[in-house]
N, C-alpha and C positions, 0 to 999 in steps of 0.2 A: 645433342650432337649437331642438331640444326644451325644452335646460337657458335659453337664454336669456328665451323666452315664459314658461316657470316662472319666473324671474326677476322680469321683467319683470310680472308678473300679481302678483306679490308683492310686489313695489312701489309697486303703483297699488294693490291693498286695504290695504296699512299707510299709505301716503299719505290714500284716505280716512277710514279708520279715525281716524285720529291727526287727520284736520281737522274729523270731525263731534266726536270728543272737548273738541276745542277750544272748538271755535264754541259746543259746550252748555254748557261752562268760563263764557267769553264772556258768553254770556246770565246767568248767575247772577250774576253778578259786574254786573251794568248796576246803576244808584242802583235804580231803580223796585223792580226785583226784590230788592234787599239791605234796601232798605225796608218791602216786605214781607214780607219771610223776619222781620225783626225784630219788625213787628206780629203777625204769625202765633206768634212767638214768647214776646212780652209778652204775648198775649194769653193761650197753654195754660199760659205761671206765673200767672197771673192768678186760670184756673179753679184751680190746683191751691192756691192760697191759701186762696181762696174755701172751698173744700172741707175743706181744714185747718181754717180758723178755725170752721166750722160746727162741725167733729166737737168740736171744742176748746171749745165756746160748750154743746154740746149734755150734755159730760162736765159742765161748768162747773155746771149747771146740775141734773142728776143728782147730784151731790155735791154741793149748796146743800141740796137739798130732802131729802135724808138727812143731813144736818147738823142744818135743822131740826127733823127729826121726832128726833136724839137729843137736842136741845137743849129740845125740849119734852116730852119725859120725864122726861129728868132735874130739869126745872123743875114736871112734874107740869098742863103745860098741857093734856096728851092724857092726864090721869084722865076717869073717867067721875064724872058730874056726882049721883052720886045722895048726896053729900054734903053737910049745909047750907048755906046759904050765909053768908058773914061777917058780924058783928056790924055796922048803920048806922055811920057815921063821928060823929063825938064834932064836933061846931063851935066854930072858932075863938073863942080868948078874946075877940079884939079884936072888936066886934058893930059893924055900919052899921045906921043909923035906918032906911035904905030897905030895908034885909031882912026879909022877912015872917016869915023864922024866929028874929027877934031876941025873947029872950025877956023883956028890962028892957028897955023903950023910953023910960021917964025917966029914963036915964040920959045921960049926956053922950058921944057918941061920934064921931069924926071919921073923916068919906072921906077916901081914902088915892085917889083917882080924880084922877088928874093933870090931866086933858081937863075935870074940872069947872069951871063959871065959880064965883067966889068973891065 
């Protein structure tokens, strides 16, 4: 009588056993919840992008600005300035009558100004 109640008791806890496994199966498996697992899902690659593309934007950026600082040495743009500064610019051959820094003004010279009326 013993061995059948042991049986019998073994039966009935593997039978539940085996139906709450199910029924939880069941539940994950319904649209609502597989539509969330997928949002919940889209969403944590989403953060991990996100996070990516920052570190990746923020190296980007860290190598720009040490790029320029060689690029402006070697160009001599980060000398110190206690050097003279360059000679005026020399002015164009071709002179306009409207420049105040034309230095022959009886001379004959033509605007090259598209937008001018004629």
């Amino acid at each position: 009588m013993f061995r059948r109640t042991f049986w019998f008791t073994s039966g009935v806890a593997a039978g539940v056993w085996a139906t709450t496994k199910v029924n939880r199966k069941l539940k994950q498996l319904t649209p609502e919840n597989l539509a969330a697992t997928a949002a919940n899902k889209a969403l944590e690659a989403g953060h991990r992008i996100k996070d990516r593309a920052v570190g990746f934007a923020l190296d980007v950026r860290d190598n720009m600005a040490q790029r320029e600082e060689e690029l402006g040495d070697a160009l001599g743009l980060n000398a110190s300035v206690e050097h003279e500064l360059p000679a005026p610019r020399r002015y164009a051959a071709i002179e306009n009558r409207n420049n105040p820094k034309s230095v022959d003004s009886d001379r004959t010279t033509y605007s090259y100004n598209r937008n001018e009326d004629h």
